[in-house]
Each structure stands twice: as structure tokens, then as C-alpha cells.
C-alpha positions as CSV (number, residue, x, y, z in Angstrom):
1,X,134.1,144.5,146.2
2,X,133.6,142.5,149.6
3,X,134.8,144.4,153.0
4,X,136.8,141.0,153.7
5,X,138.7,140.9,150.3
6,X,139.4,144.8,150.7
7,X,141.0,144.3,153.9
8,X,143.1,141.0,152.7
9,X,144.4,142.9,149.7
10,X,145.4,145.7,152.2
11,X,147.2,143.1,154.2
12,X,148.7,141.6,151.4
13,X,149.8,145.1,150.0
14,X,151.2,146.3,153.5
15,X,153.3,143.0,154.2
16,X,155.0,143.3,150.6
17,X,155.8,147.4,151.1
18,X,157.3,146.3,154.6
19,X,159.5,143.7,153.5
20,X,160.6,145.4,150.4
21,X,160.6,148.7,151.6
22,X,163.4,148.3,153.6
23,X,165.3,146.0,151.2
24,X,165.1,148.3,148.9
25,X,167.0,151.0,150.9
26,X,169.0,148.3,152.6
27,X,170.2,147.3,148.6
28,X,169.7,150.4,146.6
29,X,171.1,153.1,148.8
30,X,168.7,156.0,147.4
31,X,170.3,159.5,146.9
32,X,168.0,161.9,149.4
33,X,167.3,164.2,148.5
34,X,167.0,163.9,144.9
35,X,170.2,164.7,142.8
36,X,170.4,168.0,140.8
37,X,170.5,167.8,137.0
38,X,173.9,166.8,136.1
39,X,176.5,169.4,133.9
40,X,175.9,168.9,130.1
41,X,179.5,168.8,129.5
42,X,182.3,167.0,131.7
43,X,184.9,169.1,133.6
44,X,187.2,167.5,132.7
45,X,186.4,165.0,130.4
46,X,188.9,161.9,130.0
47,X,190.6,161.0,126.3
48,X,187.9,158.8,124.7
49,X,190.3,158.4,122.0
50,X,193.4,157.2,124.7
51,X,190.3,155.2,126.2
52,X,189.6,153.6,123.0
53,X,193.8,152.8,121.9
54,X,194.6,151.7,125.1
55,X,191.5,149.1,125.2
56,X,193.1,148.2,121.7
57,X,196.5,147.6,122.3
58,X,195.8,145.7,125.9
59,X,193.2,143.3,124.5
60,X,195.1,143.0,121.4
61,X,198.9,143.0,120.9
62,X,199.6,142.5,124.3
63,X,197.1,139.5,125.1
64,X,197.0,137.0,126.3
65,X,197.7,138.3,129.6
66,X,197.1,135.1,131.9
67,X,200.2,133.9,134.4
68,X,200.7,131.6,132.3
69,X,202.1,134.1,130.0
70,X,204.4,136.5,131.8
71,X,205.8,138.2,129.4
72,X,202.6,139.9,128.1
73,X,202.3,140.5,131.7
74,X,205.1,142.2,131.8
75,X,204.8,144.3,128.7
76,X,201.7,145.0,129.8
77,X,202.6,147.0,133.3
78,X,205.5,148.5,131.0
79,X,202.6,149.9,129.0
80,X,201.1,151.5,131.8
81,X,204.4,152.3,133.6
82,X,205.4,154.5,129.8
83,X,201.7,156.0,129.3
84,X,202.4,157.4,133.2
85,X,205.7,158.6,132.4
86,X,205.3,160.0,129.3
87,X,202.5,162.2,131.0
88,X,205.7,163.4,133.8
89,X,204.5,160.9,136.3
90,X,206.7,158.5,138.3
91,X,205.9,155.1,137.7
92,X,206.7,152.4,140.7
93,X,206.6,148.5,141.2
94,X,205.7,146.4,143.5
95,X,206.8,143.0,143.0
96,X,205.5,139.9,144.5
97,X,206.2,136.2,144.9
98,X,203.2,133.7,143.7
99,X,204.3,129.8,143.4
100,X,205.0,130.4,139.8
101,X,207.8,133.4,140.5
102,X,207.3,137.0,140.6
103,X,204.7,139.1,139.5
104,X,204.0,143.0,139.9
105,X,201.9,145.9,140.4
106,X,202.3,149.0,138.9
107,X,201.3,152.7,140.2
108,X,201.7,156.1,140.7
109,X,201.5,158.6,144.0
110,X,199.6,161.7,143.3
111,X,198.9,164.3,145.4
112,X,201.0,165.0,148.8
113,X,202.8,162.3,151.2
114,X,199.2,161.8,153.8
115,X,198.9,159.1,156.3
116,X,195.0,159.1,154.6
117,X,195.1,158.2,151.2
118,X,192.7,157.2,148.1
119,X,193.3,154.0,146.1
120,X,191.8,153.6,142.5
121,X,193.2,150.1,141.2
122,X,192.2,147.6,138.2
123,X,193.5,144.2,137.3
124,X,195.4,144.4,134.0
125,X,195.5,140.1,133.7
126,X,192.9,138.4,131.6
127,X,191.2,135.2,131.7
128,X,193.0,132.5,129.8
129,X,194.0,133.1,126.3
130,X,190.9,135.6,125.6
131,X,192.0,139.3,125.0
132,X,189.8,140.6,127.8
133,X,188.8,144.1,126.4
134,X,186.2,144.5,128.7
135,X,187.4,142.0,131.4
136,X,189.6,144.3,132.0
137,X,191.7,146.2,129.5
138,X,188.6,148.7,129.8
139,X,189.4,149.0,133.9
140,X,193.2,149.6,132.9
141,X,192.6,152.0,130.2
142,X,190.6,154.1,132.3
143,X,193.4,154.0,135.0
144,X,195.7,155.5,132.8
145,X,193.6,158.3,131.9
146,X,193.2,159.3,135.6
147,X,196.2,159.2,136.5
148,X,197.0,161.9,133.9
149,X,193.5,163.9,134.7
150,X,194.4,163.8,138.7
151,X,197.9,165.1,137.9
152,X,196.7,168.3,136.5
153,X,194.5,168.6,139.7
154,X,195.1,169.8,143.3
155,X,194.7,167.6,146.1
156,X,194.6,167.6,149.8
157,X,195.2,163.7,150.2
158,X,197.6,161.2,148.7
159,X,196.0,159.3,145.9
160,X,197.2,155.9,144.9
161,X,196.6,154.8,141.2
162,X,197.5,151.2,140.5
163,X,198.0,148.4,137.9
164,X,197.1,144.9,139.6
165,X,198.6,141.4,137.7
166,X,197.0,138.4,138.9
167,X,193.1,139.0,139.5
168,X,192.3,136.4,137.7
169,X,191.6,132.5,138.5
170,X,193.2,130.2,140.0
171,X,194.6,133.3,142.2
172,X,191.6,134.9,142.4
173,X,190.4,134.6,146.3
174,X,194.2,133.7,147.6
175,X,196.7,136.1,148.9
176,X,198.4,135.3,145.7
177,X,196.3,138.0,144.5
178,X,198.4,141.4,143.2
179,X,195.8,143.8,145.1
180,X,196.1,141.4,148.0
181,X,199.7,142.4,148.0
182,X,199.2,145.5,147.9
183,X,196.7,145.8,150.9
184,X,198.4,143.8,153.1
185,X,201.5,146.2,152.3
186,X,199.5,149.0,153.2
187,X,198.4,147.6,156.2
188,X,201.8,146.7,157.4
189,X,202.9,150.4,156.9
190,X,200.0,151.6,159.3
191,X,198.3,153.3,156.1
192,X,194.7,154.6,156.7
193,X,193.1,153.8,153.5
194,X,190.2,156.4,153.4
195,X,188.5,154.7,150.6
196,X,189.5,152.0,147.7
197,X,188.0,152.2,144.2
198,X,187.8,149.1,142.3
199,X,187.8,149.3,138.8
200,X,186.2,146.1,136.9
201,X,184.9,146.0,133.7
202,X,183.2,149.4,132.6
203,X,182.8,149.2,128.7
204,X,179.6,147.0,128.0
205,X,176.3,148.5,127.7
206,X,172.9,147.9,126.1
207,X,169.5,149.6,125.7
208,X,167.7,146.6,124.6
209,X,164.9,145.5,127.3
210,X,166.1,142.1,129.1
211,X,169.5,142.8,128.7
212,X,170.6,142.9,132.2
213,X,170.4,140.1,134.4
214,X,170.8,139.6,138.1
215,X,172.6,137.4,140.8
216,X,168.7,137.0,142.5
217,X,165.5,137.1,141.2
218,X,164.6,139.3,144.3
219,X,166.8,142.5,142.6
220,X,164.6,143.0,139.6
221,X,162.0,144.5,142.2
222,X,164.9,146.8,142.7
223,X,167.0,147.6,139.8
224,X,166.2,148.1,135.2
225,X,166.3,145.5,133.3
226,X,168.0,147.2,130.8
227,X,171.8,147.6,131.0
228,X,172.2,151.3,130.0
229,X,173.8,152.0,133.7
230,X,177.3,151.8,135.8
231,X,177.2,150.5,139.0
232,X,178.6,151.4,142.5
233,X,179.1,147.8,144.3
234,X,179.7,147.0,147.7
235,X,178.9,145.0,150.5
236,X,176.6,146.4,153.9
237,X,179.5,147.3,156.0
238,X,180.4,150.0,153.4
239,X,177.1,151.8,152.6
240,X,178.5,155.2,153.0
241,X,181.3,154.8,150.9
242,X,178.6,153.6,148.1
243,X,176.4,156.5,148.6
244,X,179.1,159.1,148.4
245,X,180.9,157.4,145.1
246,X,177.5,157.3,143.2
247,X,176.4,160.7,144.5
248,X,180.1,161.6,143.0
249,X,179.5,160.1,140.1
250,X,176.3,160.9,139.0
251,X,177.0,164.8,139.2
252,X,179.7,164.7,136.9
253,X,178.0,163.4,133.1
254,X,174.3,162.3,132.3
255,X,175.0,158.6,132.2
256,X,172.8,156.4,135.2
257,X,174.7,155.4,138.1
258,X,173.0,152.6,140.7
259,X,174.1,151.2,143.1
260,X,173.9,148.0,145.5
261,X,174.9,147.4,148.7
262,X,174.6,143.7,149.8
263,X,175.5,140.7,151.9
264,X,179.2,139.2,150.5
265,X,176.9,135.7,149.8
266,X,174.9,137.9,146.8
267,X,177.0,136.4,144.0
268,X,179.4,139.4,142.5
269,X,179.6,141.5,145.5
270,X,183.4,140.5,146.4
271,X,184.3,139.7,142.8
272,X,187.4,141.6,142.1
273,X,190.1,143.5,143.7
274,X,188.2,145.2,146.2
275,X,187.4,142.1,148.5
276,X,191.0,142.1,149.7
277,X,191.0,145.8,150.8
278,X,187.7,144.6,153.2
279,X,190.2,142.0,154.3
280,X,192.6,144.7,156.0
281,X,189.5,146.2,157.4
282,X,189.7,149.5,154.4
283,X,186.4,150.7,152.8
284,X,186.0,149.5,149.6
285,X,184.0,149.5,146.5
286,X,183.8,148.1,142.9
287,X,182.5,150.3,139.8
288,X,181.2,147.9,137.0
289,X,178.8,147.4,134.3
290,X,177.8,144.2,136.1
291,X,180.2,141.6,134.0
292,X,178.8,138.6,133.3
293,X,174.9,139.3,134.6
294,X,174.9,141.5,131.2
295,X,178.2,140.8,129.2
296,X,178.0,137.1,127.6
297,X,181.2,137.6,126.2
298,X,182.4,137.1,129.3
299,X,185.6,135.2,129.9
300,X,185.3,134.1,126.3
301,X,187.6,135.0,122.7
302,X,184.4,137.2,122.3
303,X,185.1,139.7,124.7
304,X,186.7,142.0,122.0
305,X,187.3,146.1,122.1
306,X,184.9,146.9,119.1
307,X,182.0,145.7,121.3
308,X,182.8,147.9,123.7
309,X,180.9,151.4,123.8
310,X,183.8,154.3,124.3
311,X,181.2,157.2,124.5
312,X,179.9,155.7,127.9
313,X,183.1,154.7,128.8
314,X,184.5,158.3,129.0
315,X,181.1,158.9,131.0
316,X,182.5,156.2,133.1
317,X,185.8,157.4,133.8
318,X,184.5,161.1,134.8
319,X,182.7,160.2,137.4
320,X,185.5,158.1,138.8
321,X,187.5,161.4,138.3
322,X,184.9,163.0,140.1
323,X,184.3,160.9,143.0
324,X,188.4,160.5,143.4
325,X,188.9,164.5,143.8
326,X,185.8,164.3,146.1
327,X,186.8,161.9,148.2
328,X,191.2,163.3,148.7
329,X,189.6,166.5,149.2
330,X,187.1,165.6,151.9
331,X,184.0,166.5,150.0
332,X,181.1,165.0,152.1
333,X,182.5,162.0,153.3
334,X,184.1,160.6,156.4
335,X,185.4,157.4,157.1
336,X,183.3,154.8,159.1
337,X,183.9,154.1,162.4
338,X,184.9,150.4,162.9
């Protein structure tokens, strides 16, 4: 080999490892140092069967769930509203007012009365006519089953649980939006939102290679190809927040949690509930199995509950547990100065 072609290659090799390099940190947010083997068996571990009749009923006897259809919506929060109360918890509304009438959010307050408190939400409205099993019967399911998991736990901050209507287009990105609602409420009360949890679609996954697809052709340097993993999503402004959920998550079952922190232009960063919490100036993040760069059933009569995978759901829902109880009880993390 010729001293001159050495040296280029060299050149060549150290520019790509210094743009990349710090890309990759800058996207990834790597876990240092590295994470110890996670427990073999989850403490506690969520109701995959409550996961799996909940999914059922939402995407199926109760769909569609579009505004165009109210009543399902509204049968819909009274599903979540009896699951909660049947489990001893008190379930509130918030009602809203959208050009086409009222709508509302449903949620329980766990834990004791704080100024600093934890919100875990998911939509409960689907796209159109489909039945939205994934997109997002699987976010409301797994709502349910923490509220009744963080009930039977003690914690130091209050923790907000909540059912959003109205996620969907054409309110999504107005203040028409239910969680828009809700943060601006929060806000207005002089809340200090610690940390806000967005829960968006967490029931597709698939081992075959190719399966996962991304918003740029730059993040398959970064990330599998293969959509076997949850992730932690969130734009730059919240890093921290995105390291502490994963690191959360990742100790509490076996299943791979990534994460990506990235400018709001990234297509997906600010798609769901979360975006409106930045908005108010909370830390935010969304847990998802990436929607539509890996499920093509996306927004379509396809997106059905028997395609979803339960097993990993539960996985899912644990570490949101996990990272919840963390993050109330000051495990780790504090909040970013702004």
C-alpha cells in the first residue's frame, strides 16, 4: 500500500468518526457506564392478560373512536374511568371545548398532593374509522394497568395518569388538542411538571432484518434495523429526561430500549401528546415502537389487536412502571434548569 493512500484513508476515516462520533452521542444518548444485566423476572409485572382485553375491547367494540364519533369517545373514557374505579381509584374529567362541542380527558391522582408531579398520558382517539389497536388502544391499555400497579406503590411525588381524546388529525398540532388542554391547565395552576411520559403506540414488533425504517437515512449508522426494541423519544432540550427514562426502563425486563434525542424538524420527534407539554416549557418524552417507520398498518383498518405482540407489551409497560416510581421518588434525576 502507497504512504499517500495510507494517509488519505486515515483522513478519510478520522473526518467520518468526528462527524459521527458526536452525532451519535448527540442522537443516541449512550448509557455510561454500561447497564447491569437486567432482573429475569419483573417486579411487578403488569396484567398481560388486562393488556391484551383492554387492547380488545378499545380497538373493537368501542371503535371507531374519531371526533366524528363521540359517543365511542365517550364510552371510551367511561371505560377507563370504570377500570380505575373498579381498582378503588378516583377517576376525574377534564372537559374541553373544540369547534365541534366538548370533549374530555380522563385521569387519576396518585401519590400525595406535590407542587412537583409526574404525568404518564396516552391518546385514547383513533384515526378515522380504523380500530387503532396499536395507534393507540395499546398506549391506553397500558395506562390502565399503571394506574392500578402505582396504586399499590408508595410515592414521594404526585403522579398524574391520564386518558387524552383528540390526538388525532385535524386537531393534532392545535390547541384543540386534549393534552394541550391539559398542559396549559397545568401551567395556569403554577404546576411544576417534573417530567411528562408520552405513551404512543407500544405493541408492534418484529425480528425480521429490514423491518424497521427511519425518518433519515443518516440514523441507520446509529440505530438496528430490526424492530425488536422500544424507544425513548425526545427532542435535544430534554436529553436528561431521555437518559434517565431508558436507564429506568431498561433495568426493569430484558426487552431493548433505545433511544433518540433529536432536533423537532427529524420527522416523529413531536408526533404525539408530548409536544404540547414542551410548549408550557415541561420536560417531555414519548415511549413508542416507532409507528409508522415499522408498523404499515398504520392509520389503516389493518392496525388490528391480534397483530400486536402482548408478551413485549407487558415488557413495555414495566419499564414505564419503573421509570414512573423512579422519577416521583427522585431516583437519579433532577429537573433541567431552563
Amino acid at each position: 500500500m502507497k504512504p499517500g493512500f495510507l494517509r488519505a484513508s486515515l483522513v478519510v476515516l478520522g473526518t467520518f468518526t468526528i462527524i459521527l462520533l458526536p452525532l451519535w452521542f448527540m442522537f443516541t444518548q449512550p448509557l455510561l457506564p454500561p447497564q447491569p444485566s437486567p432482573p429475569q423476572e419483573m417486579n411487578p409485572a403488569p396484567d398481560r392478560h388486562a393488556l391484551t382485553r383492554h387492547v380488545y375491547a378499545i380497538s373493537g367494540p368501542l371503535s371507531p373512536r374519531s371526533w366524528q364519533h363521540p359517543e365511542n369517545l365517550e364510552n371510551t373514557a367511561g371505560y377507563i374511568a370504570t377500570e380505575w374505579e373498579r381498582a378503588k381509584m378516583e377517576a376525574q374529567q377534564q372537559i374541553f371545548s373544540t369547534r365541534e362541542g366538548e370533549f374530555k380527558n380522563v385521569f387519576v391522582n396518585l401519590g400525595p398532593d406535590t407542587e412537583e408531579l409526574i404525568v404518564v398520558g396516552a391518546h385514547y382517539d383513533a384515526h378515522g374509522p380504523n380500530p387503532g389497536a396499536d395507534d393507540n388502544a395499546s398506549g391506553v391499555a397500558s395506562i390502565i394497568e399503571l394506574a392500578k400497579m402505582l396504586q399499590k406503590v408508595e410515592l414521594k411525588k404526585r403522579v398524574i395518569v391520564i386518558g387524552y381524546s383528540l390526538e388525532e388529525p385535524p386537531h393534532f398540532g392545535t390547541k384543540e388538542m386534549g393534552s394541550a388542554a391539559h398542559a396549559m391547565a397545568l401551567k395556569s395552576e403554577n404546576k411544576k411538571v417534573l417530567a411528562m411520559i408520552s405513551v404512543e403506540m407500544i405493541g408492534y414488533f418484529h425480528d425480521e432484518a429490514g423491518s424497521q425504517e427511519f425518518p433519515m437515512p443518516i440514523l441507520s449508522h446509529f440505530y438496528p434495523d430490526t424492530g425488536n426494541f422500544i424507544a425513548v423519544a425526545s427532542n435535544l432540550q430534554n436529553a436528561g429526561l431521555t437518559r434517565r427514562v431508558k436507564r429506568s426502563m431498561r433495568g426493569a425486563s430484558d426487552l431493548p430500549v433505545l433511544s433518540i434525542n433529536a432536533p423537532n424538524l427529524v420527522p416523529g420527534i413531536d408526533f404525539s401528546d408530548h409536544r404540547n407539554y414542551w410548549e408550557q416549557g415541561f420536560p417531555a418524552v414519548m415511549v413508542t415502537d416507532t409507528a409508522f417507520f415499522r408498523n404499515k398498518n398504520y392509520h389503516t383498518p389493518n392496525d388490528t389487536p391480534e397483530r400486536l405482540d402482548y408478551k413485549r407489551m407487558q415488557k413495555v409497560v414495566a419499564g414505564i412502571f419503573r421509570a414512573t416510581v423512579d422519577l416521583a421518588n427522585g431516583e437519579g434525576y433532577s429537573l433541567p434548569s431552563r
